[in-house]
C-alpha positions as CSV (number, residue, x, y, z in Angstrom):
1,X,3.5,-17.7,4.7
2,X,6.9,-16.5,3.5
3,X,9.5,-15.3,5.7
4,X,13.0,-12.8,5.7
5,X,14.3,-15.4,4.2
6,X,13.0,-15.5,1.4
7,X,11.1,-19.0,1.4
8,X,7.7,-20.1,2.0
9,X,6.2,-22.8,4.5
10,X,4.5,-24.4,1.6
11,X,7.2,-25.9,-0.6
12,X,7.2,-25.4,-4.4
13,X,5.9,-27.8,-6.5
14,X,3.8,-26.4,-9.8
15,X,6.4,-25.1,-11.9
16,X,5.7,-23.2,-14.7
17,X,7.3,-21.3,-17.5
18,X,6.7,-18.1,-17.8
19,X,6.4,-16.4,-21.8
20,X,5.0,-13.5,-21.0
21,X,5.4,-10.4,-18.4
22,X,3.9,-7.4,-17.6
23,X,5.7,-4.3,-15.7
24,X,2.9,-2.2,-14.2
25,X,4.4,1.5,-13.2
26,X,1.7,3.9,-12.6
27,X,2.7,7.3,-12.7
28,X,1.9,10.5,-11.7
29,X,4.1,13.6,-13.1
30,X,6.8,11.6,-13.7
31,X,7.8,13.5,-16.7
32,X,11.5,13.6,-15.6
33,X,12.0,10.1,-15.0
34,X,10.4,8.2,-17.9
35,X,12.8,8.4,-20.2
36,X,15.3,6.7,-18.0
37,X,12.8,3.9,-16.5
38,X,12.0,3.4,-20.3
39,X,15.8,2.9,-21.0
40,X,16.2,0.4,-18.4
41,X,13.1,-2.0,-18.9
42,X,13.8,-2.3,-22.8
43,X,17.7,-3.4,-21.8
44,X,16.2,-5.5,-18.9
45,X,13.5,-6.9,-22.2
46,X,16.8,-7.6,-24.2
47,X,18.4,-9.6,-21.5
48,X,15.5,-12.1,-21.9
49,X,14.6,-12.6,-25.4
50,X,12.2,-15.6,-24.5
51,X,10.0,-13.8,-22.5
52,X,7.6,-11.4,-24.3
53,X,7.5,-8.1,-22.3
54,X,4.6,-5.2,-21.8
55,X,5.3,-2.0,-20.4
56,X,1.9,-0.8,-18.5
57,X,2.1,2.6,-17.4
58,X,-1.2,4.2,-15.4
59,X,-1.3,7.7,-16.5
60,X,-2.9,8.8,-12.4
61,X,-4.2,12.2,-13.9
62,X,-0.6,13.9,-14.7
63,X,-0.2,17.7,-15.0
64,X,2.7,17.8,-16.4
65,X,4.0,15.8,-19.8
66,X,3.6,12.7,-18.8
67,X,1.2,11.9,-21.0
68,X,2.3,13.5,-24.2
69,X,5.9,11.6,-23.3
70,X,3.4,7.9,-22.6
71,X,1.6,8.4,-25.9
72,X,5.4,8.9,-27.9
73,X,6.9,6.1,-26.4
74,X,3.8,3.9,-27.0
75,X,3.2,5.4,-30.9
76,X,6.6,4.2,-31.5
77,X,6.9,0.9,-29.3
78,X,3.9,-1.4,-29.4
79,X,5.0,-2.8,-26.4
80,X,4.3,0.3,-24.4
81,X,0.8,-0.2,-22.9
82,X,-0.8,3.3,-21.4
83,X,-4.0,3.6,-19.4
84,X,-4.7,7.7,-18.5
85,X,-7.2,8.0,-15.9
86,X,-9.7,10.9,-16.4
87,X,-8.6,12.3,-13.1
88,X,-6.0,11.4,-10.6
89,X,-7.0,8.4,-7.7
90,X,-3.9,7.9,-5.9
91,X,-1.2,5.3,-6.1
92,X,-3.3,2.1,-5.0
93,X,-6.2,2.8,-7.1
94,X,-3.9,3.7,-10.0
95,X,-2.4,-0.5,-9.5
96,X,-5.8,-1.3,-9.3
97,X,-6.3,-0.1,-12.9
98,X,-3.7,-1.8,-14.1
99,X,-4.1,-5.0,-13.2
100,X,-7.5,-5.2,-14.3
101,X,-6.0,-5.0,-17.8
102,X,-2.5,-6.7,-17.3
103,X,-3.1,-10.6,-18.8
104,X,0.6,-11.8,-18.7
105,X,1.9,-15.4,-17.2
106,X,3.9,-12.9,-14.1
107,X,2.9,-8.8,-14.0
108,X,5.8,-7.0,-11.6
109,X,4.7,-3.8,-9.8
110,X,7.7,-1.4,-10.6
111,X,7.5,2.3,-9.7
112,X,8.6,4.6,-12.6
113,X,10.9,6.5,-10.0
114,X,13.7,3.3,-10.0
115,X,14.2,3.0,-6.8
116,X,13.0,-0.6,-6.9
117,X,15.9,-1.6,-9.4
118,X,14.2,-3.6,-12.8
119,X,17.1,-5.8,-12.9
120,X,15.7,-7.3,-9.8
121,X,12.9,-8.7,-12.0
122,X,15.1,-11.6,-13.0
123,X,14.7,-13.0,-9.8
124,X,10.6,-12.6,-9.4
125,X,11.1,-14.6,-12.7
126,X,13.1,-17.5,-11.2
127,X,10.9,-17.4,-7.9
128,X,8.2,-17.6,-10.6
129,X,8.9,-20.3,-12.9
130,X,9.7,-22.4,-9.5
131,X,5.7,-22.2,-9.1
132,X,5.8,-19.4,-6.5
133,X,2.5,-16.9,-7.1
134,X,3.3,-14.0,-5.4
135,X,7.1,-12.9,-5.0
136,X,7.3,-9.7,-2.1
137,X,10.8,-7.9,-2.6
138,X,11.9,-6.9,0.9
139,X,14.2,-4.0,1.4
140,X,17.5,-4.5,2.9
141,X,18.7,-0.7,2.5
142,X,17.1,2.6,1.5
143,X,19.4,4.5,-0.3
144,X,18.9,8.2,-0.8
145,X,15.7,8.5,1.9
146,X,15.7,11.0,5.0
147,X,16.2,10.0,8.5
148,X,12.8,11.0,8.5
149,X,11.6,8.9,5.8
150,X,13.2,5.6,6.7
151,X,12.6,6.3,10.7
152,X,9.1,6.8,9.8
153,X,8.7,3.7,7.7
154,X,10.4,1.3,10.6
155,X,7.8,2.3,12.7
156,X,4.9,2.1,10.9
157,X,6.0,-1.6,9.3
158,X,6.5,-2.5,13.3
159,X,3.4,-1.2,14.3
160,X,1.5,-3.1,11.8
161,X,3.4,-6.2,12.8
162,X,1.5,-5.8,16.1
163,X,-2.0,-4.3,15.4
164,X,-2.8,-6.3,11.7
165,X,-4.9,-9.3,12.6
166,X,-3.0,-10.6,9.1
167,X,0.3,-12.0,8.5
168,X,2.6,-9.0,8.2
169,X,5.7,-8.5,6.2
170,X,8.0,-5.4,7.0
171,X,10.0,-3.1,4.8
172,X,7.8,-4.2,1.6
173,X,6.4,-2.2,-0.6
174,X,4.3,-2.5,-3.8
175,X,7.3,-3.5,-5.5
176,X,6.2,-7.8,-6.4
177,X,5.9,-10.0,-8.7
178,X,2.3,-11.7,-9.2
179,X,1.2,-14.5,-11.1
180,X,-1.5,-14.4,-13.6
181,X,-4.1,-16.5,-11.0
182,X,-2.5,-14.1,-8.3
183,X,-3.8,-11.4,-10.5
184,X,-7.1,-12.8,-10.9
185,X,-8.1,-13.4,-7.0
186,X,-6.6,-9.8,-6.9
187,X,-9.2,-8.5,-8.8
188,X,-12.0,-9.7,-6.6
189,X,-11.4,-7.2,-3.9
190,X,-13.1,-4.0,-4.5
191,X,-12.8,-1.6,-1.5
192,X,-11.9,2.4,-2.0
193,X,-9.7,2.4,0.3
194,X,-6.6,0.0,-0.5
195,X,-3.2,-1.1,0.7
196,X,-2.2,-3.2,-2.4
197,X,0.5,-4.8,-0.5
198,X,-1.7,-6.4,2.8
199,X,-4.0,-7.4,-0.2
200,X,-1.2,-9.7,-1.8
201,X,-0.3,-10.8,1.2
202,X,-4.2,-12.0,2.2
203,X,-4.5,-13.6,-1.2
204,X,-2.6,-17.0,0.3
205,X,-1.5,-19.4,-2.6
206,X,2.5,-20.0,-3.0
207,X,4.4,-16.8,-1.8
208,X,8.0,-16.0,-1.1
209,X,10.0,-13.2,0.0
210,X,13.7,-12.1,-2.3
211,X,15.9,-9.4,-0.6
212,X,17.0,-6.2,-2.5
213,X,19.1,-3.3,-1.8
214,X,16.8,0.0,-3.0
215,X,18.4,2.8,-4.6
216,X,17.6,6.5,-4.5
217,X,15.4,8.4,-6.7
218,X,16.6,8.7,-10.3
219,X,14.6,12.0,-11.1
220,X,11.8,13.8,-9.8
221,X,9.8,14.3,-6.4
222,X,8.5,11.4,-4.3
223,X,4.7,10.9,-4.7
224,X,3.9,10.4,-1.4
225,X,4.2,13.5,1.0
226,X,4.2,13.5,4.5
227,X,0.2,13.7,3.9
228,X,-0.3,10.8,1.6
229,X,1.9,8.5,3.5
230,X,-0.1,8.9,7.1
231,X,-3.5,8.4,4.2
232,X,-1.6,5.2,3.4
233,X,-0.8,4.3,7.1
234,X,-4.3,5.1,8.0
235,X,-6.0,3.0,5.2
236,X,-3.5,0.0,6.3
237,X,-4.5,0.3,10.1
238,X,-8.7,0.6,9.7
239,X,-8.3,-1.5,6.9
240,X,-6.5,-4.8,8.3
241,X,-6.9,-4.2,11.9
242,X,-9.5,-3.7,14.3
243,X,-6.6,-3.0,17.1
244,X,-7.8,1.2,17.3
245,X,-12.1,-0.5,18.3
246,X,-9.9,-2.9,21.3
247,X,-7.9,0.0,22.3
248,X,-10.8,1.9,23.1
249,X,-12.3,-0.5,25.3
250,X,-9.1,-1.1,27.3
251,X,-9.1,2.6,26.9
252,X,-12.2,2.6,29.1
253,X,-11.3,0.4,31.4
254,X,-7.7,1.9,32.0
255,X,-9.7,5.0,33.0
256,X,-12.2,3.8,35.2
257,X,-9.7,1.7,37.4
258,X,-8.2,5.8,37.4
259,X,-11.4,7.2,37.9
260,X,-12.9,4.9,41.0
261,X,-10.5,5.3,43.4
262,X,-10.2,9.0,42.7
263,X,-14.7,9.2,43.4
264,X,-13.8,7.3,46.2
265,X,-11.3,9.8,48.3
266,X,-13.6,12.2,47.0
267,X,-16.2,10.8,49.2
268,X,-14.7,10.3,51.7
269,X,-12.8,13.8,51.9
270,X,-16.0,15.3,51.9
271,X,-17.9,13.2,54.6
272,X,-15.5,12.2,56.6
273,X,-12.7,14.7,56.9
274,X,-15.3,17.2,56.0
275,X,-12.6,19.1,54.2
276,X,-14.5,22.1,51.8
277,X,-12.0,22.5,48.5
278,X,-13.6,24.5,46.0
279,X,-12.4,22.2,43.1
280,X,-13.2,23.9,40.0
281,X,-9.8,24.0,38.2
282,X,-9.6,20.1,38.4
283,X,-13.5,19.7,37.5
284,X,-12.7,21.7,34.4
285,X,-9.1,19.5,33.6
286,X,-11.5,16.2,33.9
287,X,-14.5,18.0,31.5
288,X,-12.1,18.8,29.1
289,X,-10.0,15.8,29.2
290,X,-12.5,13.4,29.0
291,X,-14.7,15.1,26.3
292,X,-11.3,15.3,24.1
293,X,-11.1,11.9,25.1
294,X,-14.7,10.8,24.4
295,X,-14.4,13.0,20.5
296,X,-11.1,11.0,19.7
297,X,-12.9,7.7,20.5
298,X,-16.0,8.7,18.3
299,X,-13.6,9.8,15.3
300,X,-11.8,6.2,15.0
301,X,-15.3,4.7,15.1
302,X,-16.4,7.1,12.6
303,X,-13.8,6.2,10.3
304,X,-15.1,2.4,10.7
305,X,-18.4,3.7,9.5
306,X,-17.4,6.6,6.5
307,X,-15.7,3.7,5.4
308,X,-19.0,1.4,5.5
309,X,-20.6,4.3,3.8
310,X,-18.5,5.0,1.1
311,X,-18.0,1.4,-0.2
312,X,-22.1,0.8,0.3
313,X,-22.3,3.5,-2.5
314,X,-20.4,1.5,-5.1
315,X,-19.0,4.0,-6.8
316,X,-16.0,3.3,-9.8
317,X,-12.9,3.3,-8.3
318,X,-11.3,4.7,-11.7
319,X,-12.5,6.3,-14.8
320,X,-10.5,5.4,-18.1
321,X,-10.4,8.4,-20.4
322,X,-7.9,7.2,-23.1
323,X,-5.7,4.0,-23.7
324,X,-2.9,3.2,-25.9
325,X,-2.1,-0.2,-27.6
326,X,-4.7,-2.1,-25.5
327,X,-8.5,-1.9,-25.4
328,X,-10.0,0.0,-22.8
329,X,-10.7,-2.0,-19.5
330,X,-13.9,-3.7,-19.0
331,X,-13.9,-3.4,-15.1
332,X,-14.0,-0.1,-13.0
């Protein structure tokens, strides 16, 4: 497994060259921002004229002009690749789409909003070409985030650390590198609810981590609200732990080592010491706490089984209205 570092405990040894590259940016109203990512992946292109670049853009059901601004830039560079999706599916489905199409030698998750810088994809290409498979870019600083935002993120990356039953990497995002047999195993998993990154991670083969320094925002509004990112948190916690089932149990037993000595003086206050206490307020706080108690338990279980439920139905994770420069994908 890789570590901060950025090596693996598997050393290197299947170099390959890599001719071709895919960078996979889904997007969703990102109308103020393409123009500039699209500047900076074609200079990035020119940098390394042995290496035959694709631009992949996943068009995540857009309101805005995303798409008309994806179908100029791919009418007038065959290089742009564009998938729209008949209706938007969220971030991890919309990565999902495009790596069932991407067939390149390394494809690099890059967010259209450039805060994962694409000059840092001449070092996935080193780390690739020295036989690594999957190449996690680890923040070292989060430029232009709220207190909020990057307070929020420690904590949840540290949490997982604990509760995953899976090797854990903090402060990574989506933003890798992935080799085409990386890609491939990738495609294999087929649950609704995803967190791309834990995926990568479980996937094994050569991995190793590069460090980067993320930048702010170049245009636009983030993506992911308060209310997507606790989704995203959500889907990574029922999805790669079964920490919330223990907790309930040691839940349970927490309270009953509370609750036994409490029956206990009860008992005896009223046998013994014959002492007559009316007791209704503290009969009521008990009810009440221990029904809330009792609902929150059933809820994290029932998330276990709406998720059992929903992925029993096998429904398409993605519906591809249009494409551009490629044909239209032949798995949903």
């Amino acid at each position: 497994m890789p570590d901060a570092s950025g090596s693996s405990n598997v050393p290197s040894s299947r170099p390959s060259a890599v001719r071709t590259v895919t960078l996979l940016a889904p997007c969703f109203n990102e109308e103020a921002v393409l123009p500039a990512y699209y500047d900076r992946v074609q200079v990035l292109a020119a940098n390394h004229p042995e290496q035959a670049f694709h631009f992949l853009f996943i068009n995540d059901g857009s309101t805005d002009g995303t798409q008309g601004i994806l179908d100029s830039l791919a009418a007038k560079d065959p290089r742009v690749q564009v998938i729209h999706l008949a209706a938007n599916r969220g971030h991890q489905i919309a990565l999902t789409a495009g790596l069932d199409v991407a067939d390149s030698d390394l494809v690099v998750i890059l967010d259209a909003d450039l805060q994962d810088p694409p000059e840092v994809v001449s070092t996935m290409m080193e780390k690739a070409e020295a036989g690594y498979d999957v190449v996690h870019a680890q923040r070292r600083e989060r430029a232009g985030e709220t207190w909020f935002k990057r307070t929020s993120a420690a904590v949840f990356y540290r949490m997982m650390q604990r509760l995953a039953t899976r090797a854990w990497l903090k402060d990574c995002g989506d933003f890798r590198g992935l080799s085409k047999r990386a890609v491939q195993a990738l495609r294999h998993y087929r649950e609704p609810h995803r967190f791309m990154r834990a995926l990568a991670l479980e996937l094994g083969f050569r991995q190793c981590v590069i460090v980067y320094d993320r930048a702010p925002r170049a245009a636009g509004e983030t993506k992911y609200p308060l209310r997507k990112m606790v989704k995203l948190a959500v889907d990574a916690a029922l999805g790669f732990s079964t920490a919330p089932i223990r907790a309930i149990i040691w839940l349970s037993l927490v309270l009953w080592c509370v609750s036994l000595p409490y029956l206990a003086w009860a008992v005896y206050d009223k046998l013994v010491l014959h002492h007559t206490v009316p007791g209704w307020a503290s009969i009521v706080m008990l009810v009440v706490f221990f029904a809330g108690l009792q609902l929150f338990c059933l809820g994290i279980i029932g998330q276990y089984v709406a998720r059992i439920f929903e992925q029993g139905q096998r429904r398409p994770l993605y519906i591809v209205m249009e494409t551009r420069n490629l044909p239209a994908p032949s798995k949903d």
